[in-house]
N, C-alpha and C positions, 0 to 999 in steps of 0.2 A: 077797345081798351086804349087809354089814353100812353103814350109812350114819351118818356123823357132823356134828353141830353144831358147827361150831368156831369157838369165839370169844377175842377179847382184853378180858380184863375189867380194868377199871383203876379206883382208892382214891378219890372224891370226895372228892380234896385236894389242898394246892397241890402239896406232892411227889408225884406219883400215882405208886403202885406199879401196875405190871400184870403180869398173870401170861394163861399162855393152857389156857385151859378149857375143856371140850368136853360133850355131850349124844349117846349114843349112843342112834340108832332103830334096831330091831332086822332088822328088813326093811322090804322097800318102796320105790318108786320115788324118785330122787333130787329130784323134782317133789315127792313128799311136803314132804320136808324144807324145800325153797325156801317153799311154801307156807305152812308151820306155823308159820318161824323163828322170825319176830315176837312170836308167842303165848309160846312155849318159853322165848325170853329175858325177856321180861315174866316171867312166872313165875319166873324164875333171880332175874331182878334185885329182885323180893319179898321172895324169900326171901334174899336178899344186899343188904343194902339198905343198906350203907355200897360198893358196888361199881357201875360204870358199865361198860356194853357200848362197846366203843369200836369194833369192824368182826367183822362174822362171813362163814363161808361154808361151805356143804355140800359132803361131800365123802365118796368112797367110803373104807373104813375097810379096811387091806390086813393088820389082826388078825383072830386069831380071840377067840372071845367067849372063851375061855378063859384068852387073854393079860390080859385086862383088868383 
């Protein structure tokens, strides 16, 4: 089962835009994910670095890899 990162990123500014964004693991325990999230976001938020994480949560992903 395909497992997803799902978060609300939001514009470090006073109007903050947010939008909501995700990180697809490909398989693997849903524990994976809980576990890794921290890191995954840290990395998102690098590479987005005018963007702030503002709540996430794992969750099984009911697409196939093909929809995506």
């Amino acid at each position: 089962m395909i497992i997803e990162l799902a978060f609300i990123a939001c514009m470090a500014a006073p109007a903050a835009e947010c939008r909501e964004e995700s990180i697809v693991y490909d398989n693997g325990p849903l524990l994976g994910c809980i576990v890794g999230a921290q890191a995954k976001l840290a990395e998102w938020t690098a590479a987005h670095g005018s963007w702030q994480v503002r709540e996430y949560s794992c969750r099984y992903m009911y697409r196939t890899a093909e929809e995506l």
